[in-house]
C-alpha positions in Angstrom: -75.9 11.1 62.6 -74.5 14.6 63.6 -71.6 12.9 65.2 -70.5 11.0 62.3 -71.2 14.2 60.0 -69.0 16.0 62.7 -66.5 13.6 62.3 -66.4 13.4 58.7 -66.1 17.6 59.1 -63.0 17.2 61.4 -59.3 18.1 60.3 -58.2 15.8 63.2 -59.9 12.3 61.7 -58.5 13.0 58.6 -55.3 13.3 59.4 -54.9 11.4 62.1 -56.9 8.3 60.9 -58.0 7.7 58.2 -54.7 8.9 55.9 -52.4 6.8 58.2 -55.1 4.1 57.1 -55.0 5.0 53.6 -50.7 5.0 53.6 -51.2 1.4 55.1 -53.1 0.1 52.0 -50.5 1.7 49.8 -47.6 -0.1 51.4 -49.6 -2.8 51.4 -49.7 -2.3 47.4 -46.0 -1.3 47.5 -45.6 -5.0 49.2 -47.3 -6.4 45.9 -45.3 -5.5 43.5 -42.4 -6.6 45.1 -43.8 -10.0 46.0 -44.6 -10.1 42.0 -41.3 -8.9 40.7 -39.7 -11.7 43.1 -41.5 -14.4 41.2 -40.5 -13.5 37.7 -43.7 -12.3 36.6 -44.2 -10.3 33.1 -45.2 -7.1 32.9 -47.5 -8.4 31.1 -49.0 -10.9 33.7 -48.3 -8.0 35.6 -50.9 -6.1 33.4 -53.2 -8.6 33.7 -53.4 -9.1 37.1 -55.6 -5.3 36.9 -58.5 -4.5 37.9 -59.4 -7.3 40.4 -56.5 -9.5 41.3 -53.7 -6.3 41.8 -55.6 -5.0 44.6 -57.3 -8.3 46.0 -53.1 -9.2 46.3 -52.7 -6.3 48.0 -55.7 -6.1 50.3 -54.1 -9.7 51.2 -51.2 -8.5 52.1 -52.9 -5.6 54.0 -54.4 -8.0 56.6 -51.4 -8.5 58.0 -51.0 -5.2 59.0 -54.6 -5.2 60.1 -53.3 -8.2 62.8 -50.8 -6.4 63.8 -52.5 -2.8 63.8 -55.3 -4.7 66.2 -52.8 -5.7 68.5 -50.1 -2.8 68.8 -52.2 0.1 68.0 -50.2 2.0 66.0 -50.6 2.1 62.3 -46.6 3.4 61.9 -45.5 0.2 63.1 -48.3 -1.8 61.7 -46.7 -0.9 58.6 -42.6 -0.9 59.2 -43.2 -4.4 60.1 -45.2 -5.8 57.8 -43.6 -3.4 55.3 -40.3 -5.4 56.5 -42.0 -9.0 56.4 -43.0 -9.2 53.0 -39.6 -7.5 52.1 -37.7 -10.7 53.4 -40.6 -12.8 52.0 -40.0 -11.2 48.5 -36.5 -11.6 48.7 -36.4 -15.1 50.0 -38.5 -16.1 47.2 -36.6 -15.1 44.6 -33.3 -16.9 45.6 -36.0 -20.0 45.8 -37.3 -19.9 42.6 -34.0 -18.5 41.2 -32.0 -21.6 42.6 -34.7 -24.5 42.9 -36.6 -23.2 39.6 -40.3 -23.1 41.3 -41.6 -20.2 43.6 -41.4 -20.2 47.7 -44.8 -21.9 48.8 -46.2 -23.1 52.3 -45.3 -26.6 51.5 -42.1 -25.6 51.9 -42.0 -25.6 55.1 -41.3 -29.7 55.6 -37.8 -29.0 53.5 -36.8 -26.5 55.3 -34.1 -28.1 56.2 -32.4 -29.1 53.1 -33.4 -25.6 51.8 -31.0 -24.4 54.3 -28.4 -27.0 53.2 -28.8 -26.0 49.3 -28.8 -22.7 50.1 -25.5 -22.5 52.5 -23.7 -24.1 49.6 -24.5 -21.1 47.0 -23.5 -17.5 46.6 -26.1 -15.3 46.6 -26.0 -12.9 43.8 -27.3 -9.4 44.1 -28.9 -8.6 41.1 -30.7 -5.5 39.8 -34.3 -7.3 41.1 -32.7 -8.0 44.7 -31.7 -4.1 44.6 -35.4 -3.3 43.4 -36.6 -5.8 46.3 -35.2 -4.2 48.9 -35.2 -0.7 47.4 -38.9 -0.5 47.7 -39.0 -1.0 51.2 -37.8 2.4 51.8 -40.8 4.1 50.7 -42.4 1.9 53.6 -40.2 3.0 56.1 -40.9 6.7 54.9 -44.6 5.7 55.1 -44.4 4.7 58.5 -42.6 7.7 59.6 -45.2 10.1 58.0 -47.7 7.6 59.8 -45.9 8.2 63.0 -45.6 12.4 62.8 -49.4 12.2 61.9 -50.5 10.1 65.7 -48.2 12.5 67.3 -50.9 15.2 66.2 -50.4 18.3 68.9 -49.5 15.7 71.4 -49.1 12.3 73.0 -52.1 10.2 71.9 -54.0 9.4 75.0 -54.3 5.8 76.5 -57.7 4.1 75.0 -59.9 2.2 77.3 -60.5 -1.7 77.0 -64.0 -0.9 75.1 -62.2 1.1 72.8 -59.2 -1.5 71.9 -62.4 -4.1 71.8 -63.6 -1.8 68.9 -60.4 -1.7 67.4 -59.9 -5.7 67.7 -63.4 -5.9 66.4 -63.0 -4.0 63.2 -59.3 -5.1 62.3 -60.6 -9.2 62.4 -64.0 -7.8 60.4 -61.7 -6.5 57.4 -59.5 -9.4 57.4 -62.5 -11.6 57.6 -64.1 -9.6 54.4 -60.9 -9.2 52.5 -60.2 -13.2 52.9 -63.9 -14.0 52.5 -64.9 -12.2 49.3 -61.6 -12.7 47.8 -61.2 -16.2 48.4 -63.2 -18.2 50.3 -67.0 -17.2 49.3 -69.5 -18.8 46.8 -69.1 -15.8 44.9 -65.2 -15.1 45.4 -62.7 -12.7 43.2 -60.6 -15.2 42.6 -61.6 -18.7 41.2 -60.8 -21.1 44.4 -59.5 -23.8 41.6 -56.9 -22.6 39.3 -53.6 -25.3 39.7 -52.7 -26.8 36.8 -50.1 -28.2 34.7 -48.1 -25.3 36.0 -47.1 -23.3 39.1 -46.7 -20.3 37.3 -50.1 -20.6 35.6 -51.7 -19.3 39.1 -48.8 -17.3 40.8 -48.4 -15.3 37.5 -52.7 -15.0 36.4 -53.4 -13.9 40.2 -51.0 -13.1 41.8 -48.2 -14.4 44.6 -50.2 -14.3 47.5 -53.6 -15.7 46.3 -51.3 -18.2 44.5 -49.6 -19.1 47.8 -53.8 -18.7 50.1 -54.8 -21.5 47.4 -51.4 -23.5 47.2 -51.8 -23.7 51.7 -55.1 -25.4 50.3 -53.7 -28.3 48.4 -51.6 -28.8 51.6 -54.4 -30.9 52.5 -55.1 -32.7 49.2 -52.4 -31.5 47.3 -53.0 -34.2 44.3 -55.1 -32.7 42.1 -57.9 -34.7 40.5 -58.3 -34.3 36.7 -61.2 -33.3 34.9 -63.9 -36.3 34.2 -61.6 -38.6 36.6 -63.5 -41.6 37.3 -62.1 -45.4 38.5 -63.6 -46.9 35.2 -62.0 -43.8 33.2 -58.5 -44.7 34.5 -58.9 -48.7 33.3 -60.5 -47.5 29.9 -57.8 -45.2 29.3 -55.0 -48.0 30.1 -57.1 -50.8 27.5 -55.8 -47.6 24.7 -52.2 -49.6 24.9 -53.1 -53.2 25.2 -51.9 -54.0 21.7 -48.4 -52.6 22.1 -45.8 -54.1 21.1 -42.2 -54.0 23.1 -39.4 -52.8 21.2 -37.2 -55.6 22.8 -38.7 -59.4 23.1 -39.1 -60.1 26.7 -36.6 -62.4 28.3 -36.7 -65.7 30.2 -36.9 -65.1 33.9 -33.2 -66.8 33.8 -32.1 -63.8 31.3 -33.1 -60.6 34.0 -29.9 -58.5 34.0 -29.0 -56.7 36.8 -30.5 -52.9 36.4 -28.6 -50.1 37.6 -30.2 -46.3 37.7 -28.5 -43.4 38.2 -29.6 -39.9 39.0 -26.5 -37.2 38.1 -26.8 -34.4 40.3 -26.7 -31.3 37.9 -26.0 -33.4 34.5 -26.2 -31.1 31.6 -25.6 -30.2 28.2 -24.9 -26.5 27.7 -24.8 -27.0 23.8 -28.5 -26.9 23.9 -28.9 -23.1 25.0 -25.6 -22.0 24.3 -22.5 -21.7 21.7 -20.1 -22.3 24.3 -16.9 -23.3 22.0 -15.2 -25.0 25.1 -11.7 -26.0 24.6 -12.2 -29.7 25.0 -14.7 -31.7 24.1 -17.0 -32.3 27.7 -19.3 -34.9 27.0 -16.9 -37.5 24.7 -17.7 -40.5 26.7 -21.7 -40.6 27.2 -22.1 -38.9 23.8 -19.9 -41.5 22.0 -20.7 -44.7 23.7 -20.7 -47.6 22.1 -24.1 -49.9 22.6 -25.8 -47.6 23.7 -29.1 -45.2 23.4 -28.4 -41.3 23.9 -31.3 -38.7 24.1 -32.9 -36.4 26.9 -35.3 -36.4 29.5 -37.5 -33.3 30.6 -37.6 -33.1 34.0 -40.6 -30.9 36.0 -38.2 -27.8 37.3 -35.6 -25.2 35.9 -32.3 -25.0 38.0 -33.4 -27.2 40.6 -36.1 -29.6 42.2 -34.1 -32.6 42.6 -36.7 -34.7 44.9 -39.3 -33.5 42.3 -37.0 -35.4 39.4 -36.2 -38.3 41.6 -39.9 -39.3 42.2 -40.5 -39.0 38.5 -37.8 -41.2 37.5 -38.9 -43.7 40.3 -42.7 -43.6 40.2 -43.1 -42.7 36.6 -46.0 -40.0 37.9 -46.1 -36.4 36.8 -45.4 -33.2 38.9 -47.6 -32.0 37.3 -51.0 -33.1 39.1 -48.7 -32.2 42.6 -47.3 -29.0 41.4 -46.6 -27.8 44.4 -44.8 -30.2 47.1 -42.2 -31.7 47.8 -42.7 -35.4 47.2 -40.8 -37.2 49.5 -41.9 -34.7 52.2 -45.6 -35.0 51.7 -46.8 -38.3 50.0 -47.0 -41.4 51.6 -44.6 -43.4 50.2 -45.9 -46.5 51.9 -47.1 -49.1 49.3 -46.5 -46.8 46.2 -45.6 -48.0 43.0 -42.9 -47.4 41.5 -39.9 -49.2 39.4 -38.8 -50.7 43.0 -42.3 -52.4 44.0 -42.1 -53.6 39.7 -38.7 -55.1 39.5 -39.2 -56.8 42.9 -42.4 -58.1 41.6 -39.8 -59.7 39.3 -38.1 -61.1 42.0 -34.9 -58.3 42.4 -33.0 -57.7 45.2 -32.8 -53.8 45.5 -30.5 -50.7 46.5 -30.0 -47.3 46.8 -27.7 -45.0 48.0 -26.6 -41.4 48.4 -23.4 -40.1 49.0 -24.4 -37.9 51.4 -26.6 -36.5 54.5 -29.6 -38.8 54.8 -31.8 -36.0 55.9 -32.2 -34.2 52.8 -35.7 -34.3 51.8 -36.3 -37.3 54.6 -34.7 -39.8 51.6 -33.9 -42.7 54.1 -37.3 -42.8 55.3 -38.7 -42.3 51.7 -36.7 -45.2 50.0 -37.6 -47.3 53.1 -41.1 -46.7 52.6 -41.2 -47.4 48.4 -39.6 -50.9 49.5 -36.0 -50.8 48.7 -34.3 -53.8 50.7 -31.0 -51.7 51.9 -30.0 -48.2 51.4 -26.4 -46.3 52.4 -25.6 -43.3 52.9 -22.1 -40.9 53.0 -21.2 -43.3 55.6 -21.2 -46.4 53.4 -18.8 -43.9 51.1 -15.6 -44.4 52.6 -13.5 -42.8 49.5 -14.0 -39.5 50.1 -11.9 -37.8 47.1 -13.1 -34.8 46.1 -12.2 -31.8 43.1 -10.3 -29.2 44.5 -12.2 -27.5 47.5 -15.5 -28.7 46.5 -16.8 -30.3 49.5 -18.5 -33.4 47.7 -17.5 -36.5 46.7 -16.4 -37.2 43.0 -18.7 -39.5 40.7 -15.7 -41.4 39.9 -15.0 -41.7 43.7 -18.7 -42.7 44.2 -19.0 -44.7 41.6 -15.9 -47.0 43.1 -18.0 -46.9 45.9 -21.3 -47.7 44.7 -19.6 -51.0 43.2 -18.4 -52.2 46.6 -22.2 -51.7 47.4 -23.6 -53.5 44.7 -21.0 -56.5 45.0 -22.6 -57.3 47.9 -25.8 -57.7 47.0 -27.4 -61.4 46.8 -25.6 -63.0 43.5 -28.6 -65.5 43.5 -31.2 -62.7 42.5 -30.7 -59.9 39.7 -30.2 -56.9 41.5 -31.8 -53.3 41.2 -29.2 -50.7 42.2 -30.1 -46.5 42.1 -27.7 -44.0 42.7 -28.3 -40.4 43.7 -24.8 -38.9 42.7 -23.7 -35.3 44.5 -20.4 -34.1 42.9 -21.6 -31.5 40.6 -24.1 -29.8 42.8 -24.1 -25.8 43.6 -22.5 -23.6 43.9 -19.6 -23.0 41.2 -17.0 -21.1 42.8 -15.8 -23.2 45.5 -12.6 -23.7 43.2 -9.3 -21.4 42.3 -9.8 -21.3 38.8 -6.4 -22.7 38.1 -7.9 -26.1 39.0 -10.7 -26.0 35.7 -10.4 -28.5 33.4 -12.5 -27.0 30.9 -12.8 -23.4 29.7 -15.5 -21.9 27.3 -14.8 -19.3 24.8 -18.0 -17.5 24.9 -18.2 -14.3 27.2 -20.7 -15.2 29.9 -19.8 -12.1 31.9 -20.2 -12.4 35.6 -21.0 -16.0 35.3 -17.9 -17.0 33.3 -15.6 -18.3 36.1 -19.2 -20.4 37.1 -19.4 -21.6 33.8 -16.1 -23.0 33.8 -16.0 -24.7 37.1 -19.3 -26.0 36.2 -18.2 -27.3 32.9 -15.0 -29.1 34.7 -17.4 -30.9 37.0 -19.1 -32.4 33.8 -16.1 -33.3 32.3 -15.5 -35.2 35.5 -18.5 -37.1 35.8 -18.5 -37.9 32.0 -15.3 -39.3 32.4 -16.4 -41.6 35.7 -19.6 -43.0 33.8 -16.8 -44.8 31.0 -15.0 -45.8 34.3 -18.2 -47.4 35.3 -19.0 -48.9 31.9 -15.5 -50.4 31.9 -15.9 -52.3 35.7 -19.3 -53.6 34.2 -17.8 -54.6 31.0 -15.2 -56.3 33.3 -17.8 -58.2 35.1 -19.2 -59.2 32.3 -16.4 -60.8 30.5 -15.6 -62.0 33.9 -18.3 -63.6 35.1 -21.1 -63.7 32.4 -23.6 -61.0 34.7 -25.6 -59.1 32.9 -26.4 -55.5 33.5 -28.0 -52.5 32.3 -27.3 -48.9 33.3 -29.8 -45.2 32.6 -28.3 -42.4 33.9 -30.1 -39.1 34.0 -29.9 -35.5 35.0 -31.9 -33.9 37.5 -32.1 -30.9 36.6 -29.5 -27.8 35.0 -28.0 -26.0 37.4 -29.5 -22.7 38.8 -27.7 -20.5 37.1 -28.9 -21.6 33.0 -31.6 -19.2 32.3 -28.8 -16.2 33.2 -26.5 -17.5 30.1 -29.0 -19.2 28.0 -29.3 -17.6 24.4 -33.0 -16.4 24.5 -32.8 -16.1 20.5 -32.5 -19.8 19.8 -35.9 -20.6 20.5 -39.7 -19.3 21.9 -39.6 -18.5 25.5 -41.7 -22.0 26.1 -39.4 -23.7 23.9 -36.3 -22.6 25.2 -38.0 -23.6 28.8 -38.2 -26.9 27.5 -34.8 -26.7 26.5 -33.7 -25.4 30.2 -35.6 -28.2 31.6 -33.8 -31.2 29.0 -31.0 -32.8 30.4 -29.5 -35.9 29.2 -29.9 -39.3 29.4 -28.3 -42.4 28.7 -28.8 -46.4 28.6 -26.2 -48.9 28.4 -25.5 -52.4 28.7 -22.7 -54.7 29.1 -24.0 -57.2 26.7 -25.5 -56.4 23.1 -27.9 -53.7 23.2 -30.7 -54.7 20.7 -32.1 -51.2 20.3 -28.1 -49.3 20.5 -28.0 -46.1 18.6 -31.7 -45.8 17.8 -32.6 -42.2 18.0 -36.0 -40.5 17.3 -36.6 -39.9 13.5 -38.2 -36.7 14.2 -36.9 -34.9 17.4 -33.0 -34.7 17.0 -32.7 -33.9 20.5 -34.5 -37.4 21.5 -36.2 -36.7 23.9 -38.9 -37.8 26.3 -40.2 -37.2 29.5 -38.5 -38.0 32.6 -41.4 -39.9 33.5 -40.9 -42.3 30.3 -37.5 -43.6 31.5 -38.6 -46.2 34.4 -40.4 -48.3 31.6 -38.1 -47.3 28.5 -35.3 -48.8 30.8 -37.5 -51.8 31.6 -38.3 -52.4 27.6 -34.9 -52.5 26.9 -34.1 -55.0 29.2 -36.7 -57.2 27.7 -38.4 -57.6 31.1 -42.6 -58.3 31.0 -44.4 -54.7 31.1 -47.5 -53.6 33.5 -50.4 -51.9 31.8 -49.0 -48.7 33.5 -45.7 -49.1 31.6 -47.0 -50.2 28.3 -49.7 -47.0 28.2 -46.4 -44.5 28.9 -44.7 -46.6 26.2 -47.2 -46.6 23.8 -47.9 -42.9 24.3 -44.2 -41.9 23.8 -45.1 -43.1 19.9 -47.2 -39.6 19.9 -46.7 -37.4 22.9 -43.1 -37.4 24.5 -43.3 -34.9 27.0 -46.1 -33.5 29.5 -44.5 -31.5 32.0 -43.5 -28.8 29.3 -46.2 -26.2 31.7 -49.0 -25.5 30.0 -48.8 -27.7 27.1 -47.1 -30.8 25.7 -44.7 -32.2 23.0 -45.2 -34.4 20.5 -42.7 -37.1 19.0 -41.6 -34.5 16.9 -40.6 -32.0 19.2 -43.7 -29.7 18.7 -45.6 -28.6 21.7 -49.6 -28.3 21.4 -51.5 -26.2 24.0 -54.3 -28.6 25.5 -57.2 -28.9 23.3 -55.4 -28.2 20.4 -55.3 -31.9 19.1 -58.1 -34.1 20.3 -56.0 -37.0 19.5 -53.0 -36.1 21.5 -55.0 -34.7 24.2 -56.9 -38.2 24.8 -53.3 -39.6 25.3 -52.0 -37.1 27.7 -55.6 -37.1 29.4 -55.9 -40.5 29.5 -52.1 -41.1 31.6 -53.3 -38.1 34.2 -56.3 -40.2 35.1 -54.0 -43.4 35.2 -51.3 -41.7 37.4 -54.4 -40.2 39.6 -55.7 -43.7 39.9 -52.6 -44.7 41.6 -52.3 -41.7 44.1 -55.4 -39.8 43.9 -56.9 -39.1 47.3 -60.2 -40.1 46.2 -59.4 -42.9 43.5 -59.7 -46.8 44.2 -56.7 -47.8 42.6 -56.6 -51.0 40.3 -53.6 -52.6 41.3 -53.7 -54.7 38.3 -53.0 -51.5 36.3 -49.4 -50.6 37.9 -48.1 -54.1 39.4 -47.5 -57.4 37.3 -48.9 -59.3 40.3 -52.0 -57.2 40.7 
């Protein structure tokens, strides 16, 4: 007891121990905040993230300088290091969630890859939060010096004994073990070890980046989250709520199945819904115009980016939003999944899809094997290769020439399925002399104007190559009597529409809403029976991306699972539910969860349907999602 009370009396500890300690912690605070200002956060979620989940963040972020402390000994570079990692960790995450719309989590990891493929193609902006980013991480590096001065004491510290570095091991894995225990992983933990929801930014923003990312490593293992009340007989109850609709198209005869055709247009959107941009032409005149046809919009799960996210809903018809934080084709098994491929072959199609590019990205050839398509081409099978300017991808209208060749050879004795994955108008937008835009908008967009107008030019372009599609289907129609019926769909806006979006338009959710609503479009080259019908309430038409798989298939007139009917019949009340923390109604109003019983039993009741057909621990009822169940 004298000893300690000596120890507690000396100048020496003090100085030399436990205030290098205590300028650890603050760096480690320091590495907080600029983990938090990476991911957008609020200053008020900032706020709120006092008393408890501030410092549990950075206590977290504290153990690894505790690792490293244990193992190198000295606190000074303990903390330049660590003080250095989580600078790059801050920084990288914002140019993920600033370019793919969603924050930088474990999962990430398996798309590494493409990551590095997306990224190579943009131009990293330094903006005032990258400055901030790496601005802070000179007070660490002072830290650390001050840190290093005060081991020096009078002298060269002596060399410590293996009982000594024992302790030292001893009590660096005993904080990191209480830090991670009490915080996280105990009965009694800070932070509540369930918090996912509808959205990513509900936990990142409430407690904070890194315990967001300690519980996101979690759901690496189950990462499909089970909704509340979930059980097998909850999931077929909820689909009986649609077994009176009624299709808005008869069903055909068997003889009658046109070909279907579905396209996903890389970057495909309408600026007109955030901005007054007072272009000098007109960019949308073909797919807003068409004739026999239905216009509208589809929200899609991500802001700026996420295009495997937006191709899984289109295909599979299942919300992001019970698997907010992977990849899909990266991390599900694909194998046996349903989706519009396993339906329409069900129905006896012959089925397609290709890419006009690397394979590799996101694993797609494996993916599309595994959900049953019968062939699928990549840029290889794209022997056009025209391109706009100095853009390094190949033009819609170039693809789309391509993409015919493909589908010509299909079997003519079956109807054919056919899904496209375009590329031309993907990031970044100043790969161009701007002497080669085709379209130029009015409105001052400052540092992103000579963006905005490549950008624009690549819409005009792939506006103008979906009426050169129409017209070769028309062709083979009048040709050859072979019906066929086209949706084409954005995946997402590009990365750069919250920077230029008019925040006074709408709410910040709505206006989220609107970042996330690109358009859509369904055609045919024979009469359309529903052409031109438009929502009554929602000018904007819209619906979730989720919705178009069986919107498409009503509107063929083809027979309907329970699965499809449910999403049809619930697009009569509730249109979207990936809007984040709450959902849309027909008429374009969101509700926060709880709000209306009567909506909420809808929303609720497709959740336990989708989690019946991927839930980790449902038994799913096949006869719910496939006509031949």
């Amino acid at each position: 007891m004298q000893q300690f009370i000596k120890t507690l009396r000396s100048r020496d500890f003090w100085l030399r121990q436990f205030l290098p300690f205590a300028l650890a912690v603050a760096a480690a605070f320091i590495a907080r905040y600029q983990l938090e200002l990476s991911d957008g956060v609020t200053p008020d979620f900032l706020a709120g993230q006092w008393p408890i989940y501030a410092p549990l963040n950075a206590l977290t972020a504290f153990c690894l300088t505790l690792l490293l402390f244990a193992f190198i000994g000295r606190w000074s570079v303990a903390t330049g290091v660590s003080g250095l990692v989580f600078t790059l960790l801050a920084l990288v995450n914002y140019y993920t969630r600033d370019l793919h719309g969603t924050a930088l989590m474990p999962q990430d990891i398996l798309n590494i890859t493409t990551a590095a493929e997306v990224m190579g193609s943009y131009t990293l902006r330094i903006t005032r939060q990258v400055v901030t980013i790496g601005a802070l991480f000179l007070p660490v590096l002072v830290i650390a010096v001050v840190q290093h001065f005060l081991a020096r004491g009078r002298g060269k510290a002596p060399r410590i004994g293996w009982k000594r570095r024992l302790g030292r091991w001893a009590g660096c894995a005993a904080g990191i073990f209480a830090i991670l225990y009490v915080g996280y992983f105990a009965p009694f933990s800070l932070k509540p070890k369930s918090t996912y929801g509808w959205a990513w930014q509900n936990t990142y923003y409430t407690y904070g980046y890194l315990a967001g990312t300690i519980e996101s490593a979690g759901l690496m293992m189950n990462p499909i989250i089970e909704p509340e009340g979930y059980t097998n007989e909850a999931a077929a109850e909820a689909a009986a709520k649609a077994d009176g609709y009624t299709p808005a198209t008869a069903t055909v005869s068997e003889q009658e199945y046109p070909d279907v055709v579905m396209i996903l247009s890389e970057s495909f959107y309408d600026f007109d819904l955030v901005t007054d941009l007072q272009a000098d032409r007109e960019v949308m005149s073909v797919t807003k115009n068409l004739d026999n046809s239905i216009y509208g919009h589809t929200v899609g799960p991500h802001v700026g980016g996420g295009t495997n996210s937006s191709e899984y809903e289109m295909l599979s018809s299942n919300s992001m939003m019970l698997m907010p934080s992977i990849t899909p084709f990266n991390w599900l098994n694909l194998y046996d999944a349903n989706s519009i491929v396993s339906y329409l072959e069900d129905l006896g199609y012959t089925t397609m899809a290709a890419h006009p590019y690397t394979k590799s990205n996101y694993r797609r050839n494996g993916a599309w094997l595994a959900l049953g398509f019968d062939q699928v081409y990549f840029e290889d099978s794209f022997p056009t290769q025209e391109y706009y300017g100095n853009r390094p991808y190949q033009t819609d209208s170039a693809s789309y020439r391509d993409f015919e060749a493909l589908y010509e050879a299909m079997p003519a004795d079956q109807p054919r399925f056919s899904f496209l994955v375009s590329i031309q108008s993907h990031g970044d937008y100043d790969m161009n002399d701007p002497s080669l835009d085709l379209v130029h908008a009015a409105t001052d967009y400052g540092e992103y104007d000579s963006l905005m107008d490549e950008y624009l030019s690549c819409m005009y372009l792939t506006d103008q190559a979906f009426g050169e599609l129409t017209e070769y289907f028309t062709n083979l129609y009048e040709e050859t009597g072979r019906k066929v019926i086209v949706a084409m769909a954005g995946d997402h806006a590009p990365s750069f529409v919250d920077h230029v979006a008019d925040k006074t338009i709408a709410s910040e959710n709505d206006l989220q809403i609107l970042e996330r609503s690109t358009p859509y479009i369904i055609w045919a080259n024979y009469p359309l029976e529903d052409a031109g019908t438009a929502s009554d309430t929602d000018p904007l038409n819209r619906m979730d991306l989720c919705m178009l798989a069986p919107t498409l298939a009503e509107q063929a007139g083809l027979p309907l699972t329970p699965f499809y009917q449910y999403l049809l019949a619930m697009k009569e009340e509730v249109t979207v539910v990936t809007a984040g923390n709450d959902f849309m109604d027909a008429s374009g109003v969101t509700h926060e969860y709880g709000e209306d019983p009567a909506l909420d039993e809808w929303v609720q009741g497709y959740f336990l349907l989708e989690y019946n057909n991927i839930g980790t621990h449902a038994h799913r009822n096949q006869s719910l999602f496939r006509l031949n169940g």
